[in-house]
C-alpha positions in Angstrom: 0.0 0.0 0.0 1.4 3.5 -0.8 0.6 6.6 0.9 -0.7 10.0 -0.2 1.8 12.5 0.6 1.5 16.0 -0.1 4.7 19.0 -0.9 3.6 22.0 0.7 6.2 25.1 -0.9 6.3 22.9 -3.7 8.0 25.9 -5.9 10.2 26.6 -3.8 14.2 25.2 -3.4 13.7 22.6 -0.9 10.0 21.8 -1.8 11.7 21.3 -5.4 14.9 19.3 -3.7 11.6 17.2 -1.4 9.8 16.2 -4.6 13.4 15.0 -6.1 14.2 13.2 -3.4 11.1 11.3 -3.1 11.2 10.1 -6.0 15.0 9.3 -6.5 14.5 7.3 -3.3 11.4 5.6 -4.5 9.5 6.4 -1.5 6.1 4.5 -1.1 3.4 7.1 -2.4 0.9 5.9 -4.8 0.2 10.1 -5.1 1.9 13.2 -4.5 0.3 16.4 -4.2 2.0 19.5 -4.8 1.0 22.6 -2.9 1.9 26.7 -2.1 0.6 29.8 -2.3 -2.3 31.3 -4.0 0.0 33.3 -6.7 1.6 30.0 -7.5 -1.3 27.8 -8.1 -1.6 26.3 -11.9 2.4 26.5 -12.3 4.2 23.1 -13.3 6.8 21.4 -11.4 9.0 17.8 -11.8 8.2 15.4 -10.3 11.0 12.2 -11.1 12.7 12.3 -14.9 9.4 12.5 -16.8 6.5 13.4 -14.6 4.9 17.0 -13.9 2.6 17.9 -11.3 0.4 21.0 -11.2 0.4 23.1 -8.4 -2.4 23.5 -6.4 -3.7 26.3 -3.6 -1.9 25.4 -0.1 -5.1 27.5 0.9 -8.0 25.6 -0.3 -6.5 22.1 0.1 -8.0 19.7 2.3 -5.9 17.3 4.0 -9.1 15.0 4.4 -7.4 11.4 2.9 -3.8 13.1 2.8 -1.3 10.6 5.2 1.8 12.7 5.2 2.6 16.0 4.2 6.0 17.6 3.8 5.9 21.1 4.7 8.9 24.1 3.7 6.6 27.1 3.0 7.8 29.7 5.6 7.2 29.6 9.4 4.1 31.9 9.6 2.5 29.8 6.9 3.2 26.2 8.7 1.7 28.1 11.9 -1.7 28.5 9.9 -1.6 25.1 8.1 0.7 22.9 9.7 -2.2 22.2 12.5 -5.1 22.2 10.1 -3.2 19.4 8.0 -2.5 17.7 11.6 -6.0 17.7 12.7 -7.3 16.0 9.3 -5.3 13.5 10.5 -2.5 13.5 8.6 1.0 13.8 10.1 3.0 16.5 8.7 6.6 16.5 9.2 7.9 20.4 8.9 10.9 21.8 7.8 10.5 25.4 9.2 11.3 26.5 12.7 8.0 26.9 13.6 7.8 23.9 15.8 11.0 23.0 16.9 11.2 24.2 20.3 7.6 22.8 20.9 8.4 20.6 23.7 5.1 18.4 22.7 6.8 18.1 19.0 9.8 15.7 18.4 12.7 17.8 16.3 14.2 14.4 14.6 17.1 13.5 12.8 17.0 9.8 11.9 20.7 9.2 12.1 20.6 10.7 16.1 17.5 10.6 17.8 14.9 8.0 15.7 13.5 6.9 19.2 11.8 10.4 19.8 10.0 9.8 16.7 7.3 8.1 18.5 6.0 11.7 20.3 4.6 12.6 17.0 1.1 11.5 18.3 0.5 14.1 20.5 0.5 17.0 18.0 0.8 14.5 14.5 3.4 17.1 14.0 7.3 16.3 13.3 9.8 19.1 13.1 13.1 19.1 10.7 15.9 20.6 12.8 17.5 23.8 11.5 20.2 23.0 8.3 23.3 24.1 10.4 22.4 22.0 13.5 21.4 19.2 11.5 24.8 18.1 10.1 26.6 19.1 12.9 24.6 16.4 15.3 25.0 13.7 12.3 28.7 13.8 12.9 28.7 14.6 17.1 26.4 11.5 18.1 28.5 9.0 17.5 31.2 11.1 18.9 29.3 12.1 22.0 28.6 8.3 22.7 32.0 7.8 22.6 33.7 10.3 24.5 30.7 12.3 25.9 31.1 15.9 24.8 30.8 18.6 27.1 31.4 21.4 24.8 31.0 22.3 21.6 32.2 26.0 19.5 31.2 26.1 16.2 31.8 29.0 13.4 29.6 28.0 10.5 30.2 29.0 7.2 26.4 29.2 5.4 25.6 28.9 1.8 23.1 31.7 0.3 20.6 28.7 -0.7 19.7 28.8 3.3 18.1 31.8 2.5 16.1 30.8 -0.8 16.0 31.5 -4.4 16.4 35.0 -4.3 19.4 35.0 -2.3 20.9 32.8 -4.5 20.0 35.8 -7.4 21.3 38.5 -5.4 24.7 36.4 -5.1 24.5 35.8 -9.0 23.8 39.2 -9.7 25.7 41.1 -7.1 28.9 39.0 -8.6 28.2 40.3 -12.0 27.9 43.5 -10.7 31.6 43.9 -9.2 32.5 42.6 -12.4 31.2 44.7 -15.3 31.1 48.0 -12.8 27.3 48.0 -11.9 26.2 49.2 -8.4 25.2 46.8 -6.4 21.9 46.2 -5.1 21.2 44.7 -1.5 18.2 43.0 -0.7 18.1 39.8 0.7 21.1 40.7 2.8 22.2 43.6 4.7 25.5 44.1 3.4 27.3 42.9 0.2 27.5 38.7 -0.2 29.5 39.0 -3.2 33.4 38.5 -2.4 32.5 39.2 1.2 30.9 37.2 4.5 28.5 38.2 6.8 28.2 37.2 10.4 24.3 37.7 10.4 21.8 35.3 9.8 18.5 36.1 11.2 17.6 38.7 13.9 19.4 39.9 16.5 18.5 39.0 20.1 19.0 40.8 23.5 22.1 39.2 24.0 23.8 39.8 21.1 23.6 36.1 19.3 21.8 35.8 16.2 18.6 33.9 15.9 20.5 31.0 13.7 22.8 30.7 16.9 20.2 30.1 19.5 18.6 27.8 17.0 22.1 25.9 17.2 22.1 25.9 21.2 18.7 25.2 21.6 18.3 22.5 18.9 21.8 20.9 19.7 20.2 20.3 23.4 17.3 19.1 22.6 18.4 16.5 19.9 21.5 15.3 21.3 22.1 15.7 25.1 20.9 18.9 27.0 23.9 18.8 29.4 26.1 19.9 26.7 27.2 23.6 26.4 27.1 25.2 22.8 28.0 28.6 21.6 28.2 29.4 18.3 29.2 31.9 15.3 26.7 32.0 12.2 28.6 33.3 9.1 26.7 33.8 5.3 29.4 33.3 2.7 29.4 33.8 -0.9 28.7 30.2 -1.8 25.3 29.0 -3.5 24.8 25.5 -1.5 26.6 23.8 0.9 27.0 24.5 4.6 30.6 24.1 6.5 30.9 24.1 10.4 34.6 24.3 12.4 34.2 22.5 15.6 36.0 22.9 18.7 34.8 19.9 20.9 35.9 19.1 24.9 34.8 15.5 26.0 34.6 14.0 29.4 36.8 11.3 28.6 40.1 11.2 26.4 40.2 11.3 22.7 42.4 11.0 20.7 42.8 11.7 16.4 42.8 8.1 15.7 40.3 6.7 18.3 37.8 9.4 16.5 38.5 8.4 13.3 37.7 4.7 13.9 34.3 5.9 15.6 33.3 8.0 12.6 34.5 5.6 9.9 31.3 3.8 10.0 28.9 5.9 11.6 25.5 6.4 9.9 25.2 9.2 7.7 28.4 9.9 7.3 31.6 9.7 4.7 34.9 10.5 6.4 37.2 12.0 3.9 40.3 13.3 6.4 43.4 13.3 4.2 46.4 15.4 5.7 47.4 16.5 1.8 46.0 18.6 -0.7 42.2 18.1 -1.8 42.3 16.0 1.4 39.0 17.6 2.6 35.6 18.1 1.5 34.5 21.3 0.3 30.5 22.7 -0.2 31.2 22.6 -4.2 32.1 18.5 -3.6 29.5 18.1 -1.2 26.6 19.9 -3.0 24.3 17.1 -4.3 25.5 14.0 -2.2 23.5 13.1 1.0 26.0 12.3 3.3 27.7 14.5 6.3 31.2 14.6 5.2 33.9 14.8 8.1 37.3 16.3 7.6 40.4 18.2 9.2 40.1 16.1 12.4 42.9 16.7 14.7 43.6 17.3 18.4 43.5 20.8 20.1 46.5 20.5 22.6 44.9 24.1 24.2 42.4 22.4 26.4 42.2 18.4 27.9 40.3 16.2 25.4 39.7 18.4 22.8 39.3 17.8 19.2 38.8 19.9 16.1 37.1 18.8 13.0 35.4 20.5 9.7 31.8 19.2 9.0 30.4 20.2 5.2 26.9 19.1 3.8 24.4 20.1 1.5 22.4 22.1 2.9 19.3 21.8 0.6 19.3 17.7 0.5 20.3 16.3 4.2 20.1 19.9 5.8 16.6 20.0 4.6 14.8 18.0 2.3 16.5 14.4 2.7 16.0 14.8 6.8 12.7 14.9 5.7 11.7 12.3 3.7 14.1 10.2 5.7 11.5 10.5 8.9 8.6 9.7 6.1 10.3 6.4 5.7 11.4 6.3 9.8 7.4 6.9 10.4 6.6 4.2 7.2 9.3 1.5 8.4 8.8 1.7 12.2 4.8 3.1 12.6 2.3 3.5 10.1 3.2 -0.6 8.2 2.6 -1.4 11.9 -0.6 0.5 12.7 -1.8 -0.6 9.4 -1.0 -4.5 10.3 -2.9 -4.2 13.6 -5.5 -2.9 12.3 
């Protein structure tokens, strides 16, 4: 039996990269229904090699009969419909941040937490972590189980896809600019992303950190351990996908180079490329398209006891966003709803 599952920000770069990966990963759906706003009802998008699908109005859908929906529209519009899609009974797993500090709303990353999973029932909502905390708890789980991590300092380094389309054109177009002598034109970004980086992503709080960086702290905690202490540094480069995080990390116990390097060798979710020569690291143009969390540059800080420092890159549109996704679909297909459905 395949389930009805439905894109919500189907037009938009990760509801585009959700209906990719769905199909490339052959995922169980006997129909998929593409959604988003009002203004982009009646427009075509792919769906697998051949297939199109037309969009329909997020706004006059009923989720009557739909079993999971996928949701990347924008925070203030998963607010409105994530619950009305919930309360028709089907379970909506959402990418935005709208949810993810809801303490009655599991934030899930297959490879780290899959347990948690099972709290979807008291909301029949499931929320997609934040892109930057994402692949940074792919590669610290099995490192935390190992060592037990009492610290962690990031500096992120964050593609312009994590701000959508049009970030990506004001990168394209702000580049052109420098070069033929144009002035340049700020939109999406409050200074210049062309040859330069900007330590802002989202608002400013009260203390000084970004929104992006409480999302780390918070998210971090509530995925992987709440004892451990995170602070971190959000930066926007001038790259158009792929995110890359330096970590600082102090354990509890000792560590050591090589006794990481054997724990993260086979650790789900992730491809350890850690060459001490040139190219012997991932970069985000190497790393934009794959699925996996790709660890590099680990060595030992002799600053501090049992510290390590490694480089963490991933794409941020596929397992920063929409793989993590469909991945809990099949998490909520493999270990839930085949078993629901054989009970009943």
């Amino acid at each position: 039996m395949g389930y009805k599952v439905a894109v919500v920000g189907a037009t938009g770069n990760v509801g585009r990269e959700m209906l990719q990966t769905l199909y490339e990963r052959d995922f169980p759906a006997d129909e998929v229904v593409a959604l988003a706003s009002e203004r982009s009802a009646g427009r075509e998008v792919s769906f697998g090699e051949s297939a199109v699908l037309k969009v329909q109005s997020l706004a006059d859908y009923d989720f009557t009969g739909t079993d999971i929906a996928l949701f990347s529209p924008g925070a203030k519009v998963s607010a409105e419909h994530a619950p009305r899609a919930a309360s028709s009974g089907c379970i909506v797993i959402d990418n935005t941040s709208q949810f993810r500090t809801d303490p009655d709303v599991p934030l899930i990353v297959p490879e780290v937490n899959p347990d948690a999973v099972a709290g979807y029932t008291k909301r029949n909502i499931i929320a997609n972590p934040n892109c930057s905390t994402m692949q940074m708890v792919v590669a610290l789980k099995p490192l935390h189980e190992a060592f037990g991590i009492k610290r962690a300092v990031i500096a992120t380094y964050q593609s312009v896809s994590g701000a959508g389309k049009d970030a990506m054109d004001e990168l394209f177009n702000q580049t052109r600019a420098v070069y033929v002598n144009d002035p340049i034109e700020k939109k999406e970004f409050t200074k210049q992303i062309a040859f330069n980086v900007i330590p802002h992503i989202d608002v400013f709080m009260d203390d000084g950190s970004t929104k992006e960086e409480w999302k780390m702290v918070v998210e971090t905690k509530k995925i992987l351990d709440p004892k451990i202490k995170v602070t971190a540094t959000c930066v926007r480069v001038p790259v158009f996908i792929g995110h890359a995080e330096a970590i600082n990390l102090e354990f509890e116990r000792e560590v050591s180079t090589k006794a990481a390097r054997a724990v993260l060798k086979d650790a789900e979710g992730i491809s350890l490329i850690d060459h001490r020569a040139d190219e012997g690291y991932v970069t985000p143009v190497e790393a934009a398209g794959e699925d996996m969390v790709f660890v590099s540059r680990i060595r030992e800080d002799p600053t501090i006891e049992n510290g390590l420092n490694l480089w963490v890159v991933s794409d941020n549109l596929r397992k920063g966003a929409a793989l993590n996704t469909v991945q809990i679909a099949e998490l909520l297909d493999r270990e839930y709803l085949k078993k629901l459905i054989a009970a009943e």
